[in-house]
C-alpha positions in Angstrom: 118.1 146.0 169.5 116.5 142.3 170.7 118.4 139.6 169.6 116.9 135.9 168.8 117.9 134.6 172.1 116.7 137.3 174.2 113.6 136.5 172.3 113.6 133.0 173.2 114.2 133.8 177.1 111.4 136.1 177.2 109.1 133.4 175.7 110.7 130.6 177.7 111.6 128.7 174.7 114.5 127.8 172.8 115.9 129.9 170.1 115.2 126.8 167.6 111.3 127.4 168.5 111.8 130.8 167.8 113.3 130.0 164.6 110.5 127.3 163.5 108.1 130.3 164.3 109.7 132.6 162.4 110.1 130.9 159.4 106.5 129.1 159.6 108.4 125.4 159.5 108.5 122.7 161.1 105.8 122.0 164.4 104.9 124.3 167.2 102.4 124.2 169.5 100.1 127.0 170.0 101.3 128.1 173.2 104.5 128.5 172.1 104.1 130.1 169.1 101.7 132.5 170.9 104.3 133.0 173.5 106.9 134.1 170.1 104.9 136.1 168.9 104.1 137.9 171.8 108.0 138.5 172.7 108.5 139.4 169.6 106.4 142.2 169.8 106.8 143.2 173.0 111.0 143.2 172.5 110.2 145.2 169.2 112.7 142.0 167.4 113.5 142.7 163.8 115.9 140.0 162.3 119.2 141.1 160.7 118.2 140.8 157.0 121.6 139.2 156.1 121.8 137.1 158.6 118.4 135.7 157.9 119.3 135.3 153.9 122.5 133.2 155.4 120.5 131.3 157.3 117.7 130.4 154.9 120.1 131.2 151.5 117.3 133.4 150.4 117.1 137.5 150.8 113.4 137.4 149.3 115.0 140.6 147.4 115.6 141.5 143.8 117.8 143.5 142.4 116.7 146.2 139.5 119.0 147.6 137.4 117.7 150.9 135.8 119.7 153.6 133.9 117.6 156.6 134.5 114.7 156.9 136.6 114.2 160.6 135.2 112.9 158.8 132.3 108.8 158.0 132.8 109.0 154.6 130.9 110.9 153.3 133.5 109.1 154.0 136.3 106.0 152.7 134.5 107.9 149.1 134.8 109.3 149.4 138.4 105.6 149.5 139.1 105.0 146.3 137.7 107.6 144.8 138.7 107.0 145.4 142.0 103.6 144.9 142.0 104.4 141.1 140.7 106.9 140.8 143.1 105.2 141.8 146.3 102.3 139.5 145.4 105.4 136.1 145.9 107.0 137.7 148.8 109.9 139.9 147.5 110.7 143.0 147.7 112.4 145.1 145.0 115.7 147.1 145.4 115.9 149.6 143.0 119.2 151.3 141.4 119.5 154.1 139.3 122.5 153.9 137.4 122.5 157.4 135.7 123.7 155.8 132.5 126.9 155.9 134.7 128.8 152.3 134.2 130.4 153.1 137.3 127.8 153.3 139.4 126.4 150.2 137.8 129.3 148.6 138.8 128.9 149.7 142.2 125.3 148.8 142.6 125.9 145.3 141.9 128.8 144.8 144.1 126.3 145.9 146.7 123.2 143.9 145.4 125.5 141.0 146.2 126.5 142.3 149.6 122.7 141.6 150.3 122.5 138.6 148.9 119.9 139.4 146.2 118.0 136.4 145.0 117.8 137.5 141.2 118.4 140.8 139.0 116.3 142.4 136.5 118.6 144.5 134.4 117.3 147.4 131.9 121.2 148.6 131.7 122.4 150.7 129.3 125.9 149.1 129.6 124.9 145.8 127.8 129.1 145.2 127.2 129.1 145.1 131.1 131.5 142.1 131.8 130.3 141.3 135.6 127.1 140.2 134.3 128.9 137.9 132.6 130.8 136.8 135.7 127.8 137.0 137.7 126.1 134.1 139.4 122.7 135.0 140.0 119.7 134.5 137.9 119.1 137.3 135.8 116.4 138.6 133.1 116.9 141.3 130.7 113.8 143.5 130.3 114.0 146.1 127.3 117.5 145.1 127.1 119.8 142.0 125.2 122.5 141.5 127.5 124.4 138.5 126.0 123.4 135.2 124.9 122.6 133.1 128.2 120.4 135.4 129.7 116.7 135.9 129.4 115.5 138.8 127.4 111.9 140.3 127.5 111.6 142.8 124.9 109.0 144.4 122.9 108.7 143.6 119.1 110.8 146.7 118.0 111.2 146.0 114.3 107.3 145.5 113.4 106.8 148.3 115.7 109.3 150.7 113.4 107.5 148.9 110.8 103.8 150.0 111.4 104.8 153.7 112.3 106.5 154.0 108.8 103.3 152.4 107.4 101.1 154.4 109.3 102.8 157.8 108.2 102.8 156.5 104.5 99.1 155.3 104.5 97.9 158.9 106.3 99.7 161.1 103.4 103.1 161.3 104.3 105.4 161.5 101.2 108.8 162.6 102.6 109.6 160.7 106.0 112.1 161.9 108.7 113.4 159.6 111.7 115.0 160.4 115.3 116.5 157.3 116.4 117.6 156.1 119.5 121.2 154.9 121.0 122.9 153.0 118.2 124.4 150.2 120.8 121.2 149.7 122.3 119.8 146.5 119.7 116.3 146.4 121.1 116.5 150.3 120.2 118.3 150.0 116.5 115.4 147.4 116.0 112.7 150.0 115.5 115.2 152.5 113.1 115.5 148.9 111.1 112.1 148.3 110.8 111.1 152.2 109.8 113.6 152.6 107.5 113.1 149.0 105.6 109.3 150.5 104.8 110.3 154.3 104.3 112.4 153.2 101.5 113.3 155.8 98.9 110.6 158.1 101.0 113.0 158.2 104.1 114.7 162.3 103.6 116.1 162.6 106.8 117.9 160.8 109.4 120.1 161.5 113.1 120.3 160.1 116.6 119.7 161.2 119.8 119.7 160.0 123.4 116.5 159.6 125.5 116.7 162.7 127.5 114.7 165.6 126.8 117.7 168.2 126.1 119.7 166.0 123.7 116.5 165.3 122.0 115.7 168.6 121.5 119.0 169.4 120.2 118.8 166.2 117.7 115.1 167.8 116.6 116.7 171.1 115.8 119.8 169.4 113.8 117.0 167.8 112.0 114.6 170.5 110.8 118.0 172.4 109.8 119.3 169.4 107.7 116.1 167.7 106.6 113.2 170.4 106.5 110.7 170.0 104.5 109.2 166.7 106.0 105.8 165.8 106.4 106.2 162.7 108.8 108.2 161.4 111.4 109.0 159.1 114.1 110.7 159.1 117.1 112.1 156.0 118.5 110.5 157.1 122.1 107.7 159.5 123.1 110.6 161.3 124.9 112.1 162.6 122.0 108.3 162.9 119.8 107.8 165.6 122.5 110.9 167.7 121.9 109.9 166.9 118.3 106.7 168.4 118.7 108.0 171.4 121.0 110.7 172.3 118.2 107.7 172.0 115.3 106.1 175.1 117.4 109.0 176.9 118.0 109.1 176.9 114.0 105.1 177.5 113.4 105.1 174.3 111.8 101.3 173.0 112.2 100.9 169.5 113.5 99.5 166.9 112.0 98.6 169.4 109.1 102.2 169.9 108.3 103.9 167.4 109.7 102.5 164.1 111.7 104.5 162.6 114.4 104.6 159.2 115.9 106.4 158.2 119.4 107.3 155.0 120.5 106.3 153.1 123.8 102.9 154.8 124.8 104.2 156.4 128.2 101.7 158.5 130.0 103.4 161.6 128.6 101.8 161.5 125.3 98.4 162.4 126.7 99.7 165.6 128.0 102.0 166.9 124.8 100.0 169.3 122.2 98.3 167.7 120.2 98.3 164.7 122.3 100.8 161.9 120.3 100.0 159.2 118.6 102.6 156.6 119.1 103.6 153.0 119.1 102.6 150.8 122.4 105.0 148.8 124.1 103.1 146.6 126.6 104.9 148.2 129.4 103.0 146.7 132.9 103.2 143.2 130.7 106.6 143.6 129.9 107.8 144.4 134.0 104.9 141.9 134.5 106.5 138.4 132.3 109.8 139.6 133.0 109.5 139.2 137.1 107.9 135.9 136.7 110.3 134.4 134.8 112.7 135.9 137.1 111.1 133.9 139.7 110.8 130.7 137.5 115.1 131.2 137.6 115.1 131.4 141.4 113.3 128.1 141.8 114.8 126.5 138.7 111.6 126.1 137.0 112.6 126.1 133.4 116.1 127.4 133.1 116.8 127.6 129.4 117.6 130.8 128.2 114.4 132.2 126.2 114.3 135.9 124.8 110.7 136.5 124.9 109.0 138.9 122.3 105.9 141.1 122.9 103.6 142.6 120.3 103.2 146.5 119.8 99.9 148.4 118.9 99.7 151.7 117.6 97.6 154.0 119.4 96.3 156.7 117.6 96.1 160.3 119.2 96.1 163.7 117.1 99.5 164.4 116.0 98.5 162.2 112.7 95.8 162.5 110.2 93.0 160.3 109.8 93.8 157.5 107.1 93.1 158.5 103.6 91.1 156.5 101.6 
């Protein structure tokens, strides 16, 4: 492999030319930068990452932080986030944690290894001490880490909110609720807001995780404990589709019997039978705000911690009835 003074020699210049070139600073004429360019190419030179992010103390990399890639939501913002991110010059190094806290742990020992510029975290481990300890510039996305680090989050509570008062409003009488991990507060927000408006109506209650297999077991647990129910939501469209596979399983018709409502409006809902209705996070926006104000951090444009709140919309689909009048 070419080093930068090899470089330099085949281009007759010195290896600060090379540098200037490099790094688009500072003058050089056009004959030498042609020359550069030209060894460059020819010597096939590809500068050591790491030494580069020494030299210039910036890795033009972010960090990402994701506990379960398996999950289509978060795939949905690693798009936007590297969409944003590729458009300033960064790239984004992406680690699945596998809900594991230690492999979380041993993803950011490395992230710092490589001199990451910034982290977006959507950890499940939110008691994490290191990012406490940590100093990099960091944004929560779907997450509340601690106090001192930005948040962008969705508007969980109205969002728990409107599905309760959608189910109520389309004929629901007797409401049943899935809800998500308990530690996760952007996740207990939507349970808070459901069951403030399903009042006395509320029948039926448990907790799953976001996987597709404990979901379906919390469904089952459900309809043993809580059956009859004519509405319910799901605190993601995860679980609303083990809901609706466990309601055919039993013959129960959907939305005549019962009417479901996810939460987060993943790409999935279009393909489950009857297609979901659910509650829309803003995801691209969410990946979207959340990388530029990561950014904002790395230049220290307007460091003071803000938790930024994004509205929800419910998007109807045919797993509820039509509004009665």
């Amino acid at each position: 492999m070419a080093t930068i003074k090899q470089v330099a020699k085949h281009a007759n210049v010195s290896v600060a030319t090379v540098s200037r070139v490099m790094n688009k600073s500072g003058y050089v004429s056009e004959e030498a930068k042609e020359a550069v360019e030209q060894a460059i190419a020819e010597l096939n030179y590809a500068p050591n990452r790491v030494a580069r992010s020494l030299y210039k103390k910036s890795s033009n990399l972010i960090g990402l932080i994701m506990p379960d890639i398996t999950n289509p939501f978060f795939p949905q913002l690693a798009r936007a986030i590297e969409d944003v991110a590729n458009q300033h010059g960064y790239q984004v190094v992406l680690c699945n944690t596998d809900e594991q806290l230690e492999k979380e742990q041993t993803y950011l020992v490395a992230l710092q290894t490589m001199h990451v510029d910034g982290l977006i975290i959507t950890t499940n481990h939110s008691h994490n001490p290191n990012y406490e300890t940590l100093d990099l510039p960091m944004v929560a996305l779907d997450r509340i880490v601690k106090a001192g680090i930005d948040a962008v989050v969705s508007d969980g509570y109205e969002g728990g909110k409107l599905a309760a008062d959608t189910l109520l409003k389309r004929g629901a009488t007797r409401l049943a609720h899935i809800a998500g991990p308990d530690h996760l507060k952007t996740v207990k927000r939507r349970t808070e807001g459901f069951v403030e408006v399903a009042g006395d109506k509320l029948v039926g209650m448990t907790e799953s995780t976001f996987t597709f297999k404990d979901a379906l077991k919390a469904s089952q647990q459900l309809f043993d404990h809580a059956w009859p129910f004519d509405g319910i939501f799901a605190a993601n469209d995860v679980i609303a589709a083990a809901v609706l596979q466990e309601a055919v399983r039993r013959h129960i018709r959907v939305p005549e019997e019962l009417q479901v409502i996810g939460y987060d409006g993943i790409e999935l809902g279009e393909m489950t039978s009857p297609p979901l209705t659910t509650i829309v996070q803003p995801i691209y926006e969410m990946g979207r705000v959340a990388t530029e104000r990561l950014l904002d951090l790395i230049e220290k444009k307007d460091t003071r911690p803000k938790e930024m709140l994004l509205p929800v919309t419910l998007l109807e689909r045919q797993t509820t009835k039509r509004e009665e009048r």
